[in-house]
C-alpha positions as CSV (number, residue, x, y, z in Angstrom):
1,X,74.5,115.0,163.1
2,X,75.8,111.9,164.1
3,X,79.4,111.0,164.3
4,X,80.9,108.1,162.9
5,X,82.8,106.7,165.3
6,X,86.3,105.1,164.5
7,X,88.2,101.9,166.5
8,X,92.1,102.2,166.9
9,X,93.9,99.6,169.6
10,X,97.1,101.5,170.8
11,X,100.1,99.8,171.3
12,X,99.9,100.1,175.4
13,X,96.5,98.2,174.9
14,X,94.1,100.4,175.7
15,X,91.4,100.3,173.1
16,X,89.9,103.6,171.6
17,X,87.1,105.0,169.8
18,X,87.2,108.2,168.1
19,X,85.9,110.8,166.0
20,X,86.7,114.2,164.0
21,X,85.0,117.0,165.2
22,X,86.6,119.7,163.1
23,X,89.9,121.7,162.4
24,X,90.4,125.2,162.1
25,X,93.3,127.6,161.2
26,X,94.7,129.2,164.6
27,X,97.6,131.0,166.1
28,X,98.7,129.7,169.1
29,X,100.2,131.7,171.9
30,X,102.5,129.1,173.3
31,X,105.2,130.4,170.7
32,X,104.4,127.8,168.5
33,X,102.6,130.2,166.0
34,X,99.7,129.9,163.1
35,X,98.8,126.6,162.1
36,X,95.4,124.6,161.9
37,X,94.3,122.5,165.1
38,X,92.1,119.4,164.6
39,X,90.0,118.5,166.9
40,X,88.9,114.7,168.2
41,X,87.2,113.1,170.8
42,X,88.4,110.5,171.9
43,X,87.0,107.3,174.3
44,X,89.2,105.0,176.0
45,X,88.2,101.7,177.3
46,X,85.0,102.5,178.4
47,X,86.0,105.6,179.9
48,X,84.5,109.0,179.5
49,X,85.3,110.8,176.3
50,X,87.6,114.1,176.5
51,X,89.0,115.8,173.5
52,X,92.0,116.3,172.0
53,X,93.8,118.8,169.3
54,X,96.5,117.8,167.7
55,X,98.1,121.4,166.1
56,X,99.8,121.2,162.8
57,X,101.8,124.2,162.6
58,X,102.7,126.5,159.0
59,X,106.2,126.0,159.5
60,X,106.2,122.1,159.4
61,X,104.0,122.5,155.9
62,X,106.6,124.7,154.5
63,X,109.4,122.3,156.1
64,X,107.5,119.5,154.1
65,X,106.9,121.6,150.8
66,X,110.6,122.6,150.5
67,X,112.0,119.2,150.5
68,X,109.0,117.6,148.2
69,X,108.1,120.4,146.0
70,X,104.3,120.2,147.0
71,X,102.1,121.7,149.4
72,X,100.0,118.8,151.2
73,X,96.8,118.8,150.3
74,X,93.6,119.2,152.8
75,X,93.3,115.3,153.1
76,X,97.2,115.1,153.4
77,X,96.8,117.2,156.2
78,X,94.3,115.5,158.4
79,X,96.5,112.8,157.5
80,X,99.5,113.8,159.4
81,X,97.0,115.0,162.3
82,X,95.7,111.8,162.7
83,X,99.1,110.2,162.3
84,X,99.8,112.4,165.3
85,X,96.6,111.3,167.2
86,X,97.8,107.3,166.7
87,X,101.4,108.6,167.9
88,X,99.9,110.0,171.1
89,X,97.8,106.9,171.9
90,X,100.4,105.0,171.3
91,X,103.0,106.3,173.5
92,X,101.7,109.2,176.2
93,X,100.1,108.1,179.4
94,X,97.6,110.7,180.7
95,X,96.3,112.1,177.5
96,X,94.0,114.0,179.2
97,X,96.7,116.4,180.3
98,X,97.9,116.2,176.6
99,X,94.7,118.0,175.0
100,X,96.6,120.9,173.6
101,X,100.3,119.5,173.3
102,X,100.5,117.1,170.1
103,X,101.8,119.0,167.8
104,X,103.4,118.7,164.3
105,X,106.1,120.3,164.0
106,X,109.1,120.5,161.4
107,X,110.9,118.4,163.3
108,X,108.3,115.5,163.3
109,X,106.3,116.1,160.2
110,X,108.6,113.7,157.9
111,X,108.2,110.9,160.6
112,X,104.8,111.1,160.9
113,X,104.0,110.9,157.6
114,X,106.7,108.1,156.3
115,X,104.7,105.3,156.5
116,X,102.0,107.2,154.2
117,X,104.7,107.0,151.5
118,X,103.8,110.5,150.1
């Protein structure tokens, strides 16, 4: 299958091209819980590709869905994942070493998805 790859210029000016791969529910032993982890690779400047998950955790949904009254639908979701993803490019040198810490998390989930106006 091919992948469509996408273009996002970070803020630090390091261009990247990326791509969904695929997201799946998980627990994660690091305390943080079950939760779904998306998965993308991701290709900076020319460099080789490495992946990253970003980890939207159950307790940041039901955060969300007690102050709005909803659950967040499936696109809503990868939306706040990928929110996540821009985040990280954005702001966190190394990424490489990052491939398993962006999380969303009940104490980012409203921030992350503000500018969605949901």
């Amino acid at each position: 299958m091919a992948r469509r790859y996408k273009f996002y210029a970070a803020e630090t000016g390091t261009s990247y091209r990326y791509f969904f791969v695929w997201s799946r529910a998980v627990n994660r032993p690091e305390g943080q819980g079950p939760g779904n982890d998306y998965v993308f690779v991701v290709t900076p400047d020319q460099q080789p590709p490495f992946t990253l998950r970003v980890f939207v955790s159950d307790r940041a949904l039901a955060a969300w869905q007690l102050v709005h009254g909803r659950e967040l639908d499936s696109g809503e979701m990868y939306a706040v994942a990928k929110m996540r993803l821009f985040r990280a490019l954005d702001e966190l040198p190394g990424l490489r070493e990052e491939w398993l810490n962006l999380l969303v998390d009940e104490t980012n989930i409203e921030e992350l998805l503000a500018p969605l106006d949901l």
